[in-house]
mmCIF file of the N, C-alpha and C atoms, coordinates in Angstrom:
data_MODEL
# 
_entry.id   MODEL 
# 
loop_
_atom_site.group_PDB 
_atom_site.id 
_atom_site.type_symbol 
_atom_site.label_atom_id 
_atom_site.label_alt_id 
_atom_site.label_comp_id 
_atom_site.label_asym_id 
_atom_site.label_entity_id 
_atom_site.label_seq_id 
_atom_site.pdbx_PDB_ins_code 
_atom_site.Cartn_x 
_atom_site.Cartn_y 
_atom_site.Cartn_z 
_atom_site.occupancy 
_atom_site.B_iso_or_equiv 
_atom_site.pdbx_formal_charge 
_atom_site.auth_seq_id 
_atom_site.auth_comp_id 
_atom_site.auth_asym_id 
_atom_site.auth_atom_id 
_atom_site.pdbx_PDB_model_num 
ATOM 1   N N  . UNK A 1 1  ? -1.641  -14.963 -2.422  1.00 0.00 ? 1  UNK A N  1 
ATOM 2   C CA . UNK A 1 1  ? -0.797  -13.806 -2.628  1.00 0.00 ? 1  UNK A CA 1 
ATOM 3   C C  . UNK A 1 1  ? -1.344  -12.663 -1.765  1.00 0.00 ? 1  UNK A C  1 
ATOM 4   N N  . UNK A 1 2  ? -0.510  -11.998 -1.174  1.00 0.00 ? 2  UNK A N  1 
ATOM 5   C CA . UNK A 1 2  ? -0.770  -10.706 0.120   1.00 0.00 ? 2  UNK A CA 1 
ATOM 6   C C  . UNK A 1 2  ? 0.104   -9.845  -0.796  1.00 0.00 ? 2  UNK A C  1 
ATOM 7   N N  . UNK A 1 3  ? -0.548  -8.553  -0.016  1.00 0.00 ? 3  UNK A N  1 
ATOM 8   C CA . UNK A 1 3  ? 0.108   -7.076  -0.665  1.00 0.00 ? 3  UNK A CA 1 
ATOM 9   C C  . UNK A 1 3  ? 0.810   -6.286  0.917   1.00 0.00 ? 3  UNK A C  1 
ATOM 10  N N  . UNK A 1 4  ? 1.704   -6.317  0.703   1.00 0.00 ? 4  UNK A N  1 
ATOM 11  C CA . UNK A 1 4  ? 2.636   -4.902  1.248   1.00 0.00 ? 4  UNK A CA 1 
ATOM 12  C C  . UNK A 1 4  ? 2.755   -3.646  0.668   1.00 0.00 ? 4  UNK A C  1 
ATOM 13  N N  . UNK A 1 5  ? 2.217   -2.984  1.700   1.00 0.00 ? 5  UNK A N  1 
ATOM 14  C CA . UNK A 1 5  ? 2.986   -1.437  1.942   1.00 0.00 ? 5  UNK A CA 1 
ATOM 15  C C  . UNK A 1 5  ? 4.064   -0.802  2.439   1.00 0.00 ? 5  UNK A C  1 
ATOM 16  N N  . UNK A 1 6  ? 4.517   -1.737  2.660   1.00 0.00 ? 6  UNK A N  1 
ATOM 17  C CA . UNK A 1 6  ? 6.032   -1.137  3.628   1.00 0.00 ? 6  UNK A CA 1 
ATOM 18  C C  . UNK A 1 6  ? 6.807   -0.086  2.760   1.00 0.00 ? 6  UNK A C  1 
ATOM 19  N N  . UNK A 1 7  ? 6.678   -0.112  1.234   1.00 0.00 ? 7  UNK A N  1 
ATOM 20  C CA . UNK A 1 7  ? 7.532   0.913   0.722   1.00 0.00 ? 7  UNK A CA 1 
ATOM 21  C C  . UNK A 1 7  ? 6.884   2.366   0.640   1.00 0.00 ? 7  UNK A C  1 
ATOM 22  N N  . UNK A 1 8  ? 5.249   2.109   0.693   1.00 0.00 ? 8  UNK A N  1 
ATOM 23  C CA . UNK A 1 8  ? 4.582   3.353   1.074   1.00 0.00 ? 8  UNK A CA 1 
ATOM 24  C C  . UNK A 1 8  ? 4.605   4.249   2.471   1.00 0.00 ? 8  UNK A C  1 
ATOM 25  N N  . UNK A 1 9  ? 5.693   3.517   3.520   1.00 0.00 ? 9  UNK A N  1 
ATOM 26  C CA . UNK A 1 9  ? 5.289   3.865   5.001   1.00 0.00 ? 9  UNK A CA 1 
ATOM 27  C C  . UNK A 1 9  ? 6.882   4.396   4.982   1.00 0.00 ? 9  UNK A C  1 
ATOM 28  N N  . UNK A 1 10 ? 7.959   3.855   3.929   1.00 0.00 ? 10 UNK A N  1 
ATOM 29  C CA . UNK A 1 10 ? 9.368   4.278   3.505   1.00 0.00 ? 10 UNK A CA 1 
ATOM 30  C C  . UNK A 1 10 ? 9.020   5.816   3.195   1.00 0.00 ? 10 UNK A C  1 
ATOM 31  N N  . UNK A 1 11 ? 8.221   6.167   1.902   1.00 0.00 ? 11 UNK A N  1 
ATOM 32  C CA . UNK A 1 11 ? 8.642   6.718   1.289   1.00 0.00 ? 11 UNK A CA 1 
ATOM 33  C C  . UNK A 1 11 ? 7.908   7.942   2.134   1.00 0.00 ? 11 UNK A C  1 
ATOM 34  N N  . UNK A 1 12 ? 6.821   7.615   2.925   1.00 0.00 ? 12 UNK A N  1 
ATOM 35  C CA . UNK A 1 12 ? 6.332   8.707   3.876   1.00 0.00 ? 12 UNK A CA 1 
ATOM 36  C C  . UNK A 1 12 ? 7.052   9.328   4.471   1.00 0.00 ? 12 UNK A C  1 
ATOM 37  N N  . UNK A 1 13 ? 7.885   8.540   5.500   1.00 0.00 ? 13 UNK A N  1 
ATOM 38  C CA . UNK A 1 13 ? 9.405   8.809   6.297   1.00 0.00 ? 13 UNK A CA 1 
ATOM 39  C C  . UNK A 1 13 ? 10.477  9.627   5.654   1.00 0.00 ? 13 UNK A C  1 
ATOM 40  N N  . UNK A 1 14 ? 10.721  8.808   4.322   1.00 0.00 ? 14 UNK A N  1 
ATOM 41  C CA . UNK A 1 14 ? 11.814  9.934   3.530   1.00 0.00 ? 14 UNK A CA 1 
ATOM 42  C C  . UNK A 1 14 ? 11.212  11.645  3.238   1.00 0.00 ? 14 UNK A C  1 
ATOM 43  N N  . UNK A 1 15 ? 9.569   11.486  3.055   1.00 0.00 ? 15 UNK A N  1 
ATOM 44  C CA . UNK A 1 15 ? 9.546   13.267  2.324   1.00 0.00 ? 15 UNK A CA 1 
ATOM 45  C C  . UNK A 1 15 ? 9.226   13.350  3.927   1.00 0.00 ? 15 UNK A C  1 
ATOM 46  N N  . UNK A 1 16 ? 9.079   13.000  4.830   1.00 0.00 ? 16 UNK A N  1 
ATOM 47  C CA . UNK A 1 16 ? 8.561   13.695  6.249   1.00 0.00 ? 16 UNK A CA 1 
ATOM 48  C C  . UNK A 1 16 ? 7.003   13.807  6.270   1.00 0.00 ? 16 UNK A C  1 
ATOM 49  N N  . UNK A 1 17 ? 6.272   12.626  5.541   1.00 0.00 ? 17 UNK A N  1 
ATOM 50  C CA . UNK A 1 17 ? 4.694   13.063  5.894   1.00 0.00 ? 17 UNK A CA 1 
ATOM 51  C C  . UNK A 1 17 ? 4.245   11.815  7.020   1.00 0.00 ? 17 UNK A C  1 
ATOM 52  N N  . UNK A 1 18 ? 3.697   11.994  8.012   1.00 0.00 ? 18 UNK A N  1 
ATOM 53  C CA . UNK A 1 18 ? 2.802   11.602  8.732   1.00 0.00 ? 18 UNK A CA 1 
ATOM 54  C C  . UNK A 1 18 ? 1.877   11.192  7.992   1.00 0.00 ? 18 UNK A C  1 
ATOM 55  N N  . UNK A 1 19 ? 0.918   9.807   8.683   1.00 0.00 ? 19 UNK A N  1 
ATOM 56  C CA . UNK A 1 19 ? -0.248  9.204   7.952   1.00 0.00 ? 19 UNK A CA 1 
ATOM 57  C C  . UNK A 1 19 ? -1.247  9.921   8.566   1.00 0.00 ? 19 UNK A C  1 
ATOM 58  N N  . UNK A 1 20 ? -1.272  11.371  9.518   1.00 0.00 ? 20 UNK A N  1 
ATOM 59  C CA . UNK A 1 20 ? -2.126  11.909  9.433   1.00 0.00 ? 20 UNK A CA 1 
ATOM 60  C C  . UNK A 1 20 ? -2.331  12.904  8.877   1.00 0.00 ? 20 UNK A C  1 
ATOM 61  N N  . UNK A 1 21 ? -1.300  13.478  7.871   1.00 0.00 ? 21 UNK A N  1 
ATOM 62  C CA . UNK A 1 21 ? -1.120  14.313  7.078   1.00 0.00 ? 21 UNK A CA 1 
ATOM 63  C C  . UNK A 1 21 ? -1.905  13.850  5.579   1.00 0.00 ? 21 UNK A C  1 
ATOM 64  N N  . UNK A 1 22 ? -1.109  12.568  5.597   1.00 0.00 ? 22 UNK A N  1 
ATOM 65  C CA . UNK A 1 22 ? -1.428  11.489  4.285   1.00 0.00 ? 22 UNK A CA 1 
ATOM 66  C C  . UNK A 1 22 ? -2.868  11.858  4.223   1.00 0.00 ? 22 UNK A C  1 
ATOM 67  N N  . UNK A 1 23 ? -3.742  11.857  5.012   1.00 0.00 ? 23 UNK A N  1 
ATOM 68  C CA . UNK A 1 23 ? -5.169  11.347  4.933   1.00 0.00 ? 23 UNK A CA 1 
ATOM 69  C C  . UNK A 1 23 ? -5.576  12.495  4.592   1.00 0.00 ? 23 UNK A C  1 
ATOM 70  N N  . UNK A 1 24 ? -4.937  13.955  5.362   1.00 0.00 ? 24 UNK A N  1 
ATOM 71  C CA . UNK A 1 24 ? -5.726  15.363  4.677   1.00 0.00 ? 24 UNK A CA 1 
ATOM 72  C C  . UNK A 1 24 ? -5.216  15.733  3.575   1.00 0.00 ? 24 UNK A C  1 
ATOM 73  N N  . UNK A 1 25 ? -4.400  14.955  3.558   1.00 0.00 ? 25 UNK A N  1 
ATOM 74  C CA . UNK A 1 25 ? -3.231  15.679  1.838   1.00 0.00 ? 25 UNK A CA 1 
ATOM 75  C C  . UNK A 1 25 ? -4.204  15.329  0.622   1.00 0.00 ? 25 UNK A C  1 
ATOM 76  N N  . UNK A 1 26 ? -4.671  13.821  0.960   1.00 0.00 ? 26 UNK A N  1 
ATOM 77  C CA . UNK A 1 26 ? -5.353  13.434  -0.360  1.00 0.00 ? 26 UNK A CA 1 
ATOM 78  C C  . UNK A 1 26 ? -6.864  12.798  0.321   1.00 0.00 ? 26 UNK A C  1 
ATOM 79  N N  . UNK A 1 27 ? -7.748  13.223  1.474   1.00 0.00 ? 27 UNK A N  1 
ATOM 80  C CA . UNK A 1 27 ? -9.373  13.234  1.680   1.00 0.00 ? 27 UNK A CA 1 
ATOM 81  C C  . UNK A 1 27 ? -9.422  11.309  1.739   1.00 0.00 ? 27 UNK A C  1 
ATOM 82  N N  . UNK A 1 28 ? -8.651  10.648  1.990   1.00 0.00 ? 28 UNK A N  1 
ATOM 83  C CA . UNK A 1 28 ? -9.066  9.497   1.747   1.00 0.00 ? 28 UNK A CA 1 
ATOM 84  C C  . UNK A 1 28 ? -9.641  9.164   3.113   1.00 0.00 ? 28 UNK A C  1 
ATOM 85  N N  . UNK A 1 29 ? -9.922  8.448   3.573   1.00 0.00 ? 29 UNK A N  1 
ATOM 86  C CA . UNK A 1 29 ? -10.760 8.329   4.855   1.00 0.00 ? 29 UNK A CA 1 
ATOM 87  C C  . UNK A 1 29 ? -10.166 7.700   5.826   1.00 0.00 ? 29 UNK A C  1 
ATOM 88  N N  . UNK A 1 30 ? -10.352 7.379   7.164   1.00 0.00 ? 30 UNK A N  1 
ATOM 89  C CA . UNK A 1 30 ? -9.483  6.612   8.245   1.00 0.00 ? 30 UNK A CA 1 
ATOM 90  C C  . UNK A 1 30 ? -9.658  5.312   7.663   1.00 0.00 ? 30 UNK A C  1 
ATOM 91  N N  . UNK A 1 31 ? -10.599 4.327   7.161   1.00 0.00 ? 31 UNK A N  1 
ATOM 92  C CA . UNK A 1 31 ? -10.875 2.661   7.148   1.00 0.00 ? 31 UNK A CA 1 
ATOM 93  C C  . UNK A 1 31 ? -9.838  2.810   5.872   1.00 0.00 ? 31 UNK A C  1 
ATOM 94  N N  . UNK A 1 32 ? -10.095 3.921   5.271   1.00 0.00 ? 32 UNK A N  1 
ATOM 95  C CA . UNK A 1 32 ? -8.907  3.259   3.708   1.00 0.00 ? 32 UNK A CA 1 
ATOM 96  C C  . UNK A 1 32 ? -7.410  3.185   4.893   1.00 0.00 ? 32 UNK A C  1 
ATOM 97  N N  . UNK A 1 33 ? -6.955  4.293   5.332   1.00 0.00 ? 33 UNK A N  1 
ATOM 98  C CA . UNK A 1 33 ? -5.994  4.127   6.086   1.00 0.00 ? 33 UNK A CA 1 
ATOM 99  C C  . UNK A 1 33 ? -5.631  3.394   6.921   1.00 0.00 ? 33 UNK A C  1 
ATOM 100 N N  . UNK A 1 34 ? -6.578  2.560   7.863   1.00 0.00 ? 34 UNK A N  1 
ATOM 101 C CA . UNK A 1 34 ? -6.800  1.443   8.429   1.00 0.00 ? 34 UNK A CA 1 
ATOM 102 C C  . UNK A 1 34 ? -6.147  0.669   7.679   1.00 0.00 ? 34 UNK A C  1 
ATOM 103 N N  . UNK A 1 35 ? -6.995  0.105   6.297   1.00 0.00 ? 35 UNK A N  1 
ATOM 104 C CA . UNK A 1 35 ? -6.868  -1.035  5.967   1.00 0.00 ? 35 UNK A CA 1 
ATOM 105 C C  . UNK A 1 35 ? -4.892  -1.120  4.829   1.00 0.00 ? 35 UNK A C  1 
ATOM 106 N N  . UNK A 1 36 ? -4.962  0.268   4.733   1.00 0.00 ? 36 UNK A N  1 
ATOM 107 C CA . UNK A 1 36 ? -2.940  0.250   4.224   1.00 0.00 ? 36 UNK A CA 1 
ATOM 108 C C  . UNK A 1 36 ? -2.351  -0.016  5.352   1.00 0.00 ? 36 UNK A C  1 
ATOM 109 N N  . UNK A 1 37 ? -2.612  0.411   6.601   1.00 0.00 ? 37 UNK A N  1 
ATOM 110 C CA . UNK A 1 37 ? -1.871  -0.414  7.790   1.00 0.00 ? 37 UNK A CA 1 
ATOM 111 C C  . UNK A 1 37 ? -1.760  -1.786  7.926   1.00 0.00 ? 37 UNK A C  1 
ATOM 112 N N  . UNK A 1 38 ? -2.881  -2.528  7.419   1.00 0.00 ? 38 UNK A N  1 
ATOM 113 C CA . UNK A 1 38 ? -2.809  -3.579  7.795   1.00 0.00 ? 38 UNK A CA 1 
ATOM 114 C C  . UNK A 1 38 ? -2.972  -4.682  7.137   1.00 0.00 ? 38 UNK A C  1 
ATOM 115 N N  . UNK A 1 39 ? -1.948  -3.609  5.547   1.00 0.00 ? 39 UNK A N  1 
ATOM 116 C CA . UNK A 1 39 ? -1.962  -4.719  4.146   1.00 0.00 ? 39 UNK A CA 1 
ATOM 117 C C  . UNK A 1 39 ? -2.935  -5.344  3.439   1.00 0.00 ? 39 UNK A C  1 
ATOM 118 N N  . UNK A 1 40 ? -4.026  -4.645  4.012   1.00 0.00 ? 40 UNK A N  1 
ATOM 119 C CA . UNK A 1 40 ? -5.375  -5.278  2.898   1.00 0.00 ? 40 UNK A CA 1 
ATOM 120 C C  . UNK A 1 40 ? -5.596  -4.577  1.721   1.00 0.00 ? 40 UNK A C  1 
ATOM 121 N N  . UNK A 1 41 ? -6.093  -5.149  0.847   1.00 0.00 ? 41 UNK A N  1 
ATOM 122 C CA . UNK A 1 41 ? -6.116  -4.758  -0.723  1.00 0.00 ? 41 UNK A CA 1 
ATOM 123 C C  . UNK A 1 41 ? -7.189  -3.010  -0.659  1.00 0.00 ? 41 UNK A C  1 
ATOM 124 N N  . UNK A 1 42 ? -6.593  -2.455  -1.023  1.00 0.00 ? 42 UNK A N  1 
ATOM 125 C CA . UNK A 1 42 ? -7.360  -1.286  -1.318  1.00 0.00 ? 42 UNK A CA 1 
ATOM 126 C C  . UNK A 1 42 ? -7.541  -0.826  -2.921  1.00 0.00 ? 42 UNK A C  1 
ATOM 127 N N  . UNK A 1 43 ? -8.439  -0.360  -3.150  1.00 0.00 ? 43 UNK A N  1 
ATOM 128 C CA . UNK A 1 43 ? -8.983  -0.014  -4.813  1.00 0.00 ? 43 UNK A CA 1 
ATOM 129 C C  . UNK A 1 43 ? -7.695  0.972   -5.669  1.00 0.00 ? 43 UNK A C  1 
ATOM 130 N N  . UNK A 1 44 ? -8.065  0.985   -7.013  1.00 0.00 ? 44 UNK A N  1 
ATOM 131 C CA . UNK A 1 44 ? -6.610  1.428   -7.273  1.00 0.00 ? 44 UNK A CA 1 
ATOM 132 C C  . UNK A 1 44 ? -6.763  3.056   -7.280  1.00 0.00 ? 44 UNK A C  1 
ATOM 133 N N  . UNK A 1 45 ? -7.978  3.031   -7.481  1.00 0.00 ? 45 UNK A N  1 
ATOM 134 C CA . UNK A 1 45 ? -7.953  4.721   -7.512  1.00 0.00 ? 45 UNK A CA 1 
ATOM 135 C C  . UNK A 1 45 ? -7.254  5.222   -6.479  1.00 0.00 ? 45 UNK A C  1 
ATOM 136 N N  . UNK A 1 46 ? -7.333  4.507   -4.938  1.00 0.00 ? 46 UNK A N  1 
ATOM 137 C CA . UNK A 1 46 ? -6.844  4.600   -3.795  1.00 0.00 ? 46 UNK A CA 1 
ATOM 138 C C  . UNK A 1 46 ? -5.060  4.700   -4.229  1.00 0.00 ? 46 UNK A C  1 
ATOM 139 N N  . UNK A 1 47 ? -4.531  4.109   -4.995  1.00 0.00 ? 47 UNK A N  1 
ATOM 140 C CA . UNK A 1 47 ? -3.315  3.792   -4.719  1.00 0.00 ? 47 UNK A CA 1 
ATOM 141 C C  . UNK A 1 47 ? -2.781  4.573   -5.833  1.00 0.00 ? 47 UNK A C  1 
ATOM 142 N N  . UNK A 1 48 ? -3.793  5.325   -7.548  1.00 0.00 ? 48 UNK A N  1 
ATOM 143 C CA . UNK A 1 48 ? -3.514  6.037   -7.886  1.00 0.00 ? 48 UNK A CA 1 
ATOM 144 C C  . UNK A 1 48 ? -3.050  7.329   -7.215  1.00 0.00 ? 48 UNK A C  1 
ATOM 145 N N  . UNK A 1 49 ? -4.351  7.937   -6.505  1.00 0.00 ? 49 UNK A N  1 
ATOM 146 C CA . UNK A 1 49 ? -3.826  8.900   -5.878  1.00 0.00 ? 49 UNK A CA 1 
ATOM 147 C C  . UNK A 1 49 ? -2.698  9.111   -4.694  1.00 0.00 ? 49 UNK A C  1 
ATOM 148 N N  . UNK A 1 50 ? -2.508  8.020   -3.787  1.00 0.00 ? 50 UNK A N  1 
ATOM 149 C CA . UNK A 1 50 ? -1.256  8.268   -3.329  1.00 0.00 ? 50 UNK A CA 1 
ATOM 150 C C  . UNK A 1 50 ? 0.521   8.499   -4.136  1.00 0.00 ? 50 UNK A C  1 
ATOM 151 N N  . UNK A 1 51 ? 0.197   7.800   -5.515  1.00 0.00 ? 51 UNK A N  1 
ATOM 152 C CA . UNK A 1 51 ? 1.060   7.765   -6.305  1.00 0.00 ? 51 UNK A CA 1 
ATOM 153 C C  . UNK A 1 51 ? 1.020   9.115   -6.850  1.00 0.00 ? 51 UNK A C  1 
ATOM 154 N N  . UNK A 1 52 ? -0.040  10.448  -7.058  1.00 0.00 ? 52 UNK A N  1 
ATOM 155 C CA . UNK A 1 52 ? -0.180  11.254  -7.408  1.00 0.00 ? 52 UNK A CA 1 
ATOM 156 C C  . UNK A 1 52 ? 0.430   12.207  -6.538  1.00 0.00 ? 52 UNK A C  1 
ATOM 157 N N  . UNK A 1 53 ? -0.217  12.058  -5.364  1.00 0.00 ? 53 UNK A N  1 
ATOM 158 C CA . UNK A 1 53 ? 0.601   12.737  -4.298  1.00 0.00 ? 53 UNK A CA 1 
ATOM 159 C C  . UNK A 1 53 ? 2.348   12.790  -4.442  1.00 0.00 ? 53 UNK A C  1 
ATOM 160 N N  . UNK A 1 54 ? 2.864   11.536  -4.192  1.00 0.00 ? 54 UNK A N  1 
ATOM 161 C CA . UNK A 1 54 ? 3.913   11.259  -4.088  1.00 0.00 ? 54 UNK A CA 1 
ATOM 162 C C  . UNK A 1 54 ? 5.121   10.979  -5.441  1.00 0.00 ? 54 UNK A C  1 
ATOM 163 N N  . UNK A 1 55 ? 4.220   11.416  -6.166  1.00 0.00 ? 55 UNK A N  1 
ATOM 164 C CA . UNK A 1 55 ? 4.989   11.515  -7.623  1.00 0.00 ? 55 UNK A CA 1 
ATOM 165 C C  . UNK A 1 55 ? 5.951   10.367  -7.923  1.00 0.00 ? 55 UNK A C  1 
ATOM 166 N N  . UNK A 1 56 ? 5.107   9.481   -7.941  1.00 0.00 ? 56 UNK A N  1 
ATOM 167 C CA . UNK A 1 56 ? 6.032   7.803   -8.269  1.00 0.00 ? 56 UNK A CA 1 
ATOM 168 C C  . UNK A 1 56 ? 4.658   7.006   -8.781  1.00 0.00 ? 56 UNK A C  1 
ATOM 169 N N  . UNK A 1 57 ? 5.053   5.919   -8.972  1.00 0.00 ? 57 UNK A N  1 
ATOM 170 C CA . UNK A 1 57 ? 5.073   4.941   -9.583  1.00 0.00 ? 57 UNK A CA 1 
ATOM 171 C C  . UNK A 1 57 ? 4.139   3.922   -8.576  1.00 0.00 ? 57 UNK A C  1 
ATOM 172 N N  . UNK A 1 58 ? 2.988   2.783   -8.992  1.00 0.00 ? 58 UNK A N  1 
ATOM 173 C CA . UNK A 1 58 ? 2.750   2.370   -8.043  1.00 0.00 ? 58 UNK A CA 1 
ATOM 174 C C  . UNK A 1 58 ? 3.187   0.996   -7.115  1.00 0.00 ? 58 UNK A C  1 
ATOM 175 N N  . UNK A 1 59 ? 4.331   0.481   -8.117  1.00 0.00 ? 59 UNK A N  1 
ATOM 176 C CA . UNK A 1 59 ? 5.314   -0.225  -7.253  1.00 0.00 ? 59 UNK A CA 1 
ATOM 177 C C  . UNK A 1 59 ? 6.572   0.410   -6.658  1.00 0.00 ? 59 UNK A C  1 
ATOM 178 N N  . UNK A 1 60 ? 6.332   1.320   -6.181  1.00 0.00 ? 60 UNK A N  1 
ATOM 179 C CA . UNK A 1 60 ? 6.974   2.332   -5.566  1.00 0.00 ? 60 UNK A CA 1 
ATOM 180 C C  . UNK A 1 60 ? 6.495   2.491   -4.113  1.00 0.00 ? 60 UNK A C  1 
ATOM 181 N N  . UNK A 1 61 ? 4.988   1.806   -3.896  1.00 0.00 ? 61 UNK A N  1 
ATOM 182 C CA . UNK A 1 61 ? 4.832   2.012   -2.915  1.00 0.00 ? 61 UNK A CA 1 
ATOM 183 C C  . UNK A 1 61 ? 3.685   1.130   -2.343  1.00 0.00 ? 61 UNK A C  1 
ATOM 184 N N  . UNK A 1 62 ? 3.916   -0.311  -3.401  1.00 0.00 ? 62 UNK A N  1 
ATOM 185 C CA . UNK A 1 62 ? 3.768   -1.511  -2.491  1.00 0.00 ? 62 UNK A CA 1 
ATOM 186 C C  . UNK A 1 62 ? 3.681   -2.877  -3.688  1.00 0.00 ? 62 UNK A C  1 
ATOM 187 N N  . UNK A 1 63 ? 4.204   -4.030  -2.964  1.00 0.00 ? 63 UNK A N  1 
ATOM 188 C CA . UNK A 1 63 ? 4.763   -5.031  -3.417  1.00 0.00 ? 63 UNK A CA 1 
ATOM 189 C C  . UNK A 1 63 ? 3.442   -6.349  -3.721  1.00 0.00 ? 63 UNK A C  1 
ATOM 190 N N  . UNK A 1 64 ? 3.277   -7.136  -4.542  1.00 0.00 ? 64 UNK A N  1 
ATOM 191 C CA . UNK A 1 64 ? 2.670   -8.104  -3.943  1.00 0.00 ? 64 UNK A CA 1 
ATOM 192 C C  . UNK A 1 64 ? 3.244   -9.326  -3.277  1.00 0.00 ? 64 UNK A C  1 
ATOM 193 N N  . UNK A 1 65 ? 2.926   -10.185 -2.672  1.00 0.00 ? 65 UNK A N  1 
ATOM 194 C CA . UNK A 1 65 ? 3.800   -11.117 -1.447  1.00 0.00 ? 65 UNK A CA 1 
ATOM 195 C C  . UNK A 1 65 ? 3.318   -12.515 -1.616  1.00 0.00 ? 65 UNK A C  1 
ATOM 196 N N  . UNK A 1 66 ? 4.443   -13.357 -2.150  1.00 0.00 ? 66 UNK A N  1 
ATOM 197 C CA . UNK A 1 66 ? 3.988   -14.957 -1.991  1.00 0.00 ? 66 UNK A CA 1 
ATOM 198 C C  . UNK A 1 66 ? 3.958   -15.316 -0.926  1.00 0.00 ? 66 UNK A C  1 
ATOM 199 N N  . UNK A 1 67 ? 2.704   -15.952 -0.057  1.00 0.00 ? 67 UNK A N  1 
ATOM 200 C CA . UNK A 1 67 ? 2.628   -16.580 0.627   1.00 0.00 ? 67 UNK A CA 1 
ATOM 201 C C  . UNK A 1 67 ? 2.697   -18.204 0.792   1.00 0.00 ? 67 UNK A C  1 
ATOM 202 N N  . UNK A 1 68 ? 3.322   -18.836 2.044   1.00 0.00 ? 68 UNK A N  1 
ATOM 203 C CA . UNK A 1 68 ? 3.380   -20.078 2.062   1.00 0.00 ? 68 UNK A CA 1 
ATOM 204 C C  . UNK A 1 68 ? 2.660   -21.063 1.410   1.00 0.00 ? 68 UNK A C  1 
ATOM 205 N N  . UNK A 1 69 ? 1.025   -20.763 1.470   1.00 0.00 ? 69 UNK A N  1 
ATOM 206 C CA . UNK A 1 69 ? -0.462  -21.639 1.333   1.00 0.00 ? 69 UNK A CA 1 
ATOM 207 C C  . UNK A 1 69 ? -0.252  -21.266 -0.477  1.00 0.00 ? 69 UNK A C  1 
ATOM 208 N N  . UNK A 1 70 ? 0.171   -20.382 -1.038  1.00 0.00 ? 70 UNK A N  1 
ATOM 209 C CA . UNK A 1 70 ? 0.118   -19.753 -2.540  1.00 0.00 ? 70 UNK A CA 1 
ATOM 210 C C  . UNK A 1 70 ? 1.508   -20.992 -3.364  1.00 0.00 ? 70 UNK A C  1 
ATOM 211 N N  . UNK A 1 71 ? 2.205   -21.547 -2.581  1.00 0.00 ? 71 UNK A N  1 
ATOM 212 C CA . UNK A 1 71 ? 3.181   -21.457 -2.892  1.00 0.00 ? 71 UNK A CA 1 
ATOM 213 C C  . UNK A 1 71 ? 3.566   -23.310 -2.937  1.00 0.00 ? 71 UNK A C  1 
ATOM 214 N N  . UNK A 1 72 ? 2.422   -24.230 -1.740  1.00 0.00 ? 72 UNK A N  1 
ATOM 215 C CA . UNK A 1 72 ? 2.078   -25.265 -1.813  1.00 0.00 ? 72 UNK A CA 1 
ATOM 216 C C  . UNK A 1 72 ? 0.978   -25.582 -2.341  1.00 0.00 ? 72 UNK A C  1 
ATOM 217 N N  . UNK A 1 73 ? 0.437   -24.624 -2.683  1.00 0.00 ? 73 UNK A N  1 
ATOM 218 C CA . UNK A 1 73 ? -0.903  -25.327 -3.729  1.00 0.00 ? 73 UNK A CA 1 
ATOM 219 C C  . UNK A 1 73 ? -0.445  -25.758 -5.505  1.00 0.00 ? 73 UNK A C  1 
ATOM 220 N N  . UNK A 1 74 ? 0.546   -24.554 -5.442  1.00 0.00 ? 74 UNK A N  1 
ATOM 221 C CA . UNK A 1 74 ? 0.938   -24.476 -6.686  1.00 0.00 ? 74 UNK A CA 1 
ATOM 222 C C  . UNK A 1 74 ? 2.154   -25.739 -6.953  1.00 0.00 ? 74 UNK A C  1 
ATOM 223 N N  . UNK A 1 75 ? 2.474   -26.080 -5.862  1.00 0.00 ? 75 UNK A N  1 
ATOM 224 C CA . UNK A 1 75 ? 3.433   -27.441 -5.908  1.00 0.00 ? 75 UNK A CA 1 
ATOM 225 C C  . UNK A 1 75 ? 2.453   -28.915 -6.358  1.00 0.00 ? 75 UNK A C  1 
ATOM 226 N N  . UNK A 1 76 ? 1.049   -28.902 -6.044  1.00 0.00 ? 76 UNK A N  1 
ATOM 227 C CA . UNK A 1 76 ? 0.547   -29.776 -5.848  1.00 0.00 ? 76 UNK A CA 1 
ATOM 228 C C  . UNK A 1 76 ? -0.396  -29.823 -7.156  1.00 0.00 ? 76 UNK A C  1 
ATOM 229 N N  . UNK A 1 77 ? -0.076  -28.944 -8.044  1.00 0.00 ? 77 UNK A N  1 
ATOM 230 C CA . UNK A 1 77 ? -0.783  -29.209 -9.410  1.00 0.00 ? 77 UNK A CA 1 
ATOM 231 C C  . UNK A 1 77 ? -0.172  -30.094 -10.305 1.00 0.00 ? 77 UNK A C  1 
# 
């Protein structure tokens, strides 16, 4: 199972914030930001506070994702 952000990079676009705004809005650091680019699991406090920022919910602003390998293992039990 993989995690998406794509609805966090939506909802940036809709209020008009830049992910270099994102990062001074709420002090989180470039590698946390790095690693929401590039769908790796980040801590929740991390994903609390963007949800704080952005006054939602935190499937509001990212999904978890069945992957292929998740999806034939589980066939083979």
């Amino acid at each position: 199972m993989n995690i998406s952000y794509k609805k966090l990079w939506i909802k940036l676009i809709e209020k008009d914030i830049k992910k270099s705004d994102l990062r001074k809005l709420t002090g989180l650091s470039t590698g946390t930001i790095t690693r929401l680019n590039k769908n790796e699991p980040v801590s929740i406090a991390v994903l609390l506070t963007l949800c704080e920022l952005l006054s939602c919910d935190i499937g509001d602003i990212c999904s978890a994702i069945v992957d292929d390998d998740t999806i034939e293992s589980n066939l083979q039990i």
